[in-house]
ROSE-4610 file (N, C-alpha, C; in Angstrom, 1 decimal, always signed):
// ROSE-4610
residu = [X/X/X/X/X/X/X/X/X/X/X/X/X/X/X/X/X/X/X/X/X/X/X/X/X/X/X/X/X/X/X/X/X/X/X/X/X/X/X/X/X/X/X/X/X/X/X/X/X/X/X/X/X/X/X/X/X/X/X/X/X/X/X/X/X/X/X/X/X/X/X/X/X/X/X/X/X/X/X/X/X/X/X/X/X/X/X/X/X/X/X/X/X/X/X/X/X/X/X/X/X/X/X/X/X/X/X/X/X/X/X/X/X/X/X/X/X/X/X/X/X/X/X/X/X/X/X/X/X/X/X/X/X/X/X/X/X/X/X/X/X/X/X/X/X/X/X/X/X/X/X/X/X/X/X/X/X/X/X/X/X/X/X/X/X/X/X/X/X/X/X/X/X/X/X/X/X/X/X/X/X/X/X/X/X/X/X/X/X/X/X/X/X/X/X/X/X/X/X/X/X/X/X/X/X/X/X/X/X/X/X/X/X/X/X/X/X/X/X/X/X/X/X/X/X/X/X/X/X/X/X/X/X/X/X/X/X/X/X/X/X/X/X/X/X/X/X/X/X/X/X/X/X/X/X/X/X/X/X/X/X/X/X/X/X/X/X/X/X/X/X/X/X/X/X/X/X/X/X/X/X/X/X/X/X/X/X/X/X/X/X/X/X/X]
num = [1/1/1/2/2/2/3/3/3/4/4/4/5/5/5/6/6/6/7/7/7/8/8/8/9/9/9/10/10/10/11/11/11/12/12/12/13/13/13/14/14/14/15/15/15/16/16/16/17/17/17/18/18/18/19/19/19/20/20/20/21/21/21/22/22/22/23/23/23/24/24/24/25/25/25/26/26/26/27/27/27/28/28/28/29/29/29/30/30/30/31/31/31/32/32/32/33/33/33/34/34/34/35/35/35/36/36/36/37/37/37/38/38/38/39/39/39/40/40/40/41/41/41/42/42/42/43/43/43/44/44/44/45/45/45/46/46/46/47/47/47/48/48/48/49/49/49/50/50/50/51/51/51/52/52/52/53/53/53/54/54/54/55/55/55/56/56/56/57/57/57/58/58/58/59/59/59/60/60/60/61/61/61/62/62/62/63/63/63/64/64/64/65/65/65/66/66/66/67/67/67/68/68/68/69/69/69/70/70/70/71/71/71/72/72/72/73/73/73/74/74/74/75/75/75/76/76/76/77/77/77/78/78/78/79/79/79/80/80/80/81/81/81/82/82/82/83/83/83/84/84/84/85/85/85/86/86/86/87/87/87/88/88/88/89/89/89/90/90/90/91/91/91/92/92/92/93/93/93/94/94/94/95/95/95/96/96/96/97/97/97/98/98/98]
x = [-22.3/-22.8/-23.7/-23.1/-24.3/-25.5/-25.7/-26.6/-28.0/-27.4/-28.0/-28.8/-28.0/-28.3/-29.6/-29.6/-30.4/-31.8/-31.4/-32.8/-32.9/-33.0/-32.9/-33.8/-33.5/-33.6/-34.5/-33.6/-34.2/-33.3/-33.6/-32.4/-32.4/-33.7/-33.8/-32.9/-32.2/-31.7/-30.3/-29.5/-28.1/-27.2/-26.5/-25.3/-23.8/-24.0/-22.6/-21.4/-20.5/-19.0/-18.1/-18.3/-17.4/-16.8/-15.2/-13.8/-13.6/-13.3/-12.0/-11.0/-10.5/-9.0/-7.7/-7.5/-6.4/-5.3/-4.7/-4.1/-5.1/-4.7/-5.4/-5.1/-5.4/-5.2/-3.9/-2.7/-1.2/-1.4/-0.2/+0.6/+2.2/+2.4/+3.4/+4.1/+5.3/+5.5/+5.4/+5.7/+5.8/+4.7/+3.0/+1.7/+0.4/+0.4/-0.4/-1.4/-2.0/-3.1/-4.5/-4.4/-5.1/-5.7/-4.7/-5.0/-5.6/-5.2/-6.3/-7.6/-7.7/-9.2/-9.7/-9.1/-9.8/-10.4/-9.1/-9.4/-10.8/-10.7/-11.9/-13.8/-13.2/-14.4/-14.9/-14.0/-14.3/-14.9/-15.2/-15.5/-16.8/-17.2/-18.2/-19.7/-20.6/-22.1/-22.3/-21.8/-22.4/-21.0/-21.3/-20.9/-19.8/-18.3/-17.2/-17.1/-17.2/-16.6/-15.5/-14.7/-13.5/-13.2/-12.6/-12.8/-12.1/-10.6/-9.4/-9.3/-8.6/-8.0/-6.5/-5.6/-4.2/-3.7/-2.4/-1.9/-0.1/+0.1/+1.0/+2.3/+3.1/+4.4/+5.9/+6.6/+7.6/+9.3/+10.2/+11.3/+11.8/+11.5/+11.9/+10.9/+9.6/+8.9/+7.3/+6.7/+5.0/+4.3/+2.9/+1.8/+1.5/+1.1/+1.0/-0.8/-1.3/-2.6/-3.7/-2.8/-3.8/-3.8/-2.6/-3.0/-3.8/-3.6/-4.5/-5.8/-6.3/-7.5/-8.1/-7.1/-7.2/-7.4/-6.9/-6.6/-8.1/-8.4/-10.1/-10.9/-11.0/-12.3/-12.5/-11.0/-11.5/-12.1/-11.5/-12.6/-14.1/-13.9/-15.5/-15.6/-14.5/-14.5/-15.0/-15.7/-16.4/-15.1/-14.6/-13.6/-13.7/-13.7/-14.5/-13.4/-13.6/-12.9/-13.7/-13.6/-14.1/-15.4/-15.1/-16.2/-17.7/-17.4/-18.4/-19.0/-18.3/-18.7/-19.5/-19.3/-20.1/-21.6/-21.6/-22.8/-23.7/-23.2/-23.5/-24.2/-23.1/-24.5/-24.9/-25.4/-26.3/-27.6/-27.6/-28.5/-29.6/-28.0/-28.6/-29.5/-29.3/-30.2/-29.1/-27.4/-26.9/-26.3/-26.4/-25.9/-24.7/-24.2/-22.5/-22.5/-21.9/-21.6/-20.8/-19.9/-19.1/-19.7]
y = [-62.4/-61.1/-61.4/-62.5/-62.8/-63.3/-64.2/-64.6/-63.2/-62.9/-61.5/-60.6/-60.8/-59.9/-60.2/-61.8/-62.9/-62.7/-62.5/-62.4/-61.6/-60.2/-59.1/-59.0/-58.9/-58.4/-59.4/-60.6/-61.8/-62.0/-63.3/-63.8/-62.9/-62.0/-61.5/-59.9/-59.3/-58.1/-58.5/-57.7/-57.9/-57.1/-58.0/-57.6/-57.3/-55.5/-55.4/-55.3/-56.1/-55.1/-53.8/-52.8/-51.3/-51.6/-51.4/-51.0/-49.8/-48.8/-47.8/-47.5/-46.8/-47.4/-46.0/-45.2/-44.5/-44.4/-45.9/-46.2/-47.1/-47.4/-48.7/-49.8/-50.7/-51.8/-52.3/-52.8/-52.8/-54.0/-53.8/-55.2/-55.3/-54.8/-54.9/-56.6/-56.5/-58.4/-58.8/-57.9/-58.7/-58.2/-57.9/-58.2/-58.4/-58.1/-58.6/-58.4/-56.6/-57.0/-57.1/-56.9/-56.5/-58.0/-58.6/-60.2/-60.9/-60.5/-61.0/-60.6/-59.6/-58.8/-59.4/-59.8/-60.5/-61.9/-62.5/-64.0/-64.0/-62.8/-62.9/-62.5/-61.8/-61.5/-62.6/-63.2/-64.7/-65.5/-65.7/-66.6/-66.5/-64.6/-64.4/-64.7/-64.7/-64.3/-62.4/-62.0/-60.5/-60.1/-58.7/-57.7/-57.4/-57.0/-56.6/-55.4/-53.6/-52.7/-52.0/-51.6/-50.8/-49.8/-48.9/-47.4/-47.0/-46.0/-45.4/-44.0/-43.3/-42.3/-41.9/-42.8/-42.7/-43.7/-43.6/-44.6/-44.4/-45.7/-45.6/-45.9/-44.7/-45.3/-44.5/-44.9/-44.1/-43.9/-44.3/-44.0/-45.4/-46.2/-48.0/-48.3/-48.2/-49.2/-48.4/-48.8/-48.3/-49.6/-49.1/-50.3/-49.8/-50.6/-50.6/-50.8/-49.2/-49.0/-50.3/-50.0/-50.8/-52.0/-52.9/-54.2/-54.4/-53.6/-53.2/-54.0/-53.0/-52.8/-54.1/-54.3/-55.3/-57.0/-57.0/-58.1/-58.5/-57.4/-57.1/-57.4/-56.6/-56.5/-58.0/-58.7/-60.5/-60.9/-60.8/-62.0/-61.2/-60.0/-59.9/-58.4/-57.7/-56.8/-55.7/-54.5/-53.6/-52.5/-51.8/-50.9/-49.3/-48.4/-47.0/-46.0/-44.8/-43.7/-42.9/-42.6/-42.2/-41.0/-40.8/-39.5/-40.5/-41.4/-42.6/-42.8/-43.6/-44.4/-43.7/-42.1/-40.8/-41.1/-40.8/-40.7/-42.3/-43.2/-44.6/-44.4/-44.4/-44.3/-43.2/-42.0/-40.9/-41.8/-42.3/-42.8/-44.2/-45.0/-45.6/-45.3/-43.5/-43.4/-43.0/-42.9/-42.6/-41.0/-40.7/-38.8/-39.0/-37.8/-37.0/-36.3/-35.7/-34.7/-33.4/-34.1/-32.7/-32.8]
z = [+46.5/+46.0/+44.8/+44.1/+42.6/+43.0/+43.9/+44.9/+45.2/+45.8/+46.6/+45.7/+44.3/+43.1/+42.4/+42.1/+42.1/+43.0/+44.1/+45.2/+45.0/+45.3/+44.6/+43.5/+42.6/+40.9/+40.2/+40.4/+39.7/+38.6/+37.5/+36.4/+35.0/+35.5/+33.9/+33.9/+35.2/+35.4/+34.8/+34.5/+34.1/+35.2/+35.7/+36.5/+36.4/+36.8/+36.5/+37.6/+37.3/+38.3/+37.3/+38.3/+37.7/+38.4/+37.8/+38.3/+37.9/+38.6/+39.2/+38.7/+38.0/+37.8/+37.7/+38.3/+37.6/+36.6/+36.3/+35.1/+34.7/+33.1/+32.5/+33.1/+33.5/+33.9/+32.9/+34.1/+32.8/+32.6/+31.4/+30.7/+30.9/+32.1/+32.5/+32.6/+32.6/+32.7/+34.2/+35.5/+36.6/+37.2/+36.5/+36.5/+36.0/+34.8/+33.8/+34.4/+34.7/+35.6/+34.5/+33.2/+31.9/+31.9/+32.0/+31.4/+32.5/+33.5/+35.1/+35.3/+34.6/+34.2/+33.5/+32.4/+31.2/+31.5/+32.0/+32.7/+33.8/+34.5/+35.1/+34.2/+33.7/+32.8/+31.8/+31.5/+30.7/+31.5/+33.0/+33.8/+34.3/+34.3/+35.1/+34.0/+34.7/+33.7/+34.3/+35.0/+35.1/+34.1/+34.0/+33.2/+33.8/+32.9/+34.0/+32.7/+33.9/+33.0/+33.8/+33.1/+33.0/+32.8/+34.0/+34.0/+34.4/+33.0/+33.7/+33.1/+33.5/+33.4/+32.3/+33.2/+32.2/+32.4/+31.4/+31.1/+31.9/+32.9/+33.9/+32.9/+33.0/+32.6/+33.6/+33.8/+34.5/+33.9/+34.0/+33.7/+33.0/+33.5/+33.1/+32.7/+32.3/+31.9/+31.7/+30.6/+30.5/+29.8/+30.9/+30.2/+28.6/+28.0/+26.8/+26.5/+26.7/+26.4/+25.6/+24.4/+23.2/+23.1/+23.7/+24.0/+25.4/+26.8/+27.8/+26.9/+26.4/+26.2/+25.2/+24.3/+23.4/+24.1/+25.0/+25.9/+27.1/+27.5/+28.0/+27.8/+26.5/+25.6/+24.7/+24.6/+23.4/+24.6/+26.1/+27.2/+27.4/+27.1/+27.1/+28.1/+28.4/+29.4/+28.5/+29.0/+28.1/+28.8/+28.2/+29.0/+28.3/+29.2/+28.6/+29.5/+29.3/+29.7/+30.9/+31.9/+33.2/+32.4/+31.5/+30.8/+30.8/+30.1/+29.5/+30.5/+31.4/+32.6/+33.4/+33.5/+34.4/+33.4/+32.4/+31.5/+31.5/+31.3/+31.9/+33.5/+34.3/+35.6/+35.6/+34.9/+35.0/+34.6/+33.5/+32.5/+33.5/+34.4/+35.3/+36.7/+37.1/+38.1/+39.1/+38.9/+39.7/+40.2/+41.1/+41.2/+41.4/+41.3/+41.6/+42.2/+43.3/+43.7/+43.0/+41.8/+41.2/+39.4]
């Protein structure tokens, strides 16, 4: 896909991956998905952003927003609130239906 982006655009465009997210990406202990984000974002040369809603917790256990976020953003992840991220691709050229 970086390839493609490459042919495409060429080296001087900046490439992003948006993620999705309904909860924050957790910090849960049996999946650390915050820190698999991060790990990935440390690795790439495109841009990794991050886009949730709320923050998952249930009766035994909740991700813990501020390190979430905290954890992201040292590997380099830019992480924003689904409001942001709307205003971001308007600016980029992208439409909405609602």
């Amino acid at each position: 896909m970086s390839n493609d982006f490459v042919k495409e655009f060429g080296y001087n465009e900046q490439a992003y991956l948006m993620m999705f997210s309904h909860y924050v990406p957790c910090t849960l202990a049996s999946h650390q998905c915050a820190s698999l984000i991060g790990q990935y974002a440390a690795k790439r040369e495109h841009r990794v952003v991050v886009g949730y809603k709320d923050i998952f917790e249930d009766d035994q256990e909740a991700s813990d927003e501020r390190k979430s976020k905290k954890v992201m953003k040292k590997k380099g992840a830019l992480v924003i609130f689904p409001e942001t991220l709307g205003t971001i691709a308007r600016k980029l050229g992208f439409g909405f239906n609602n």
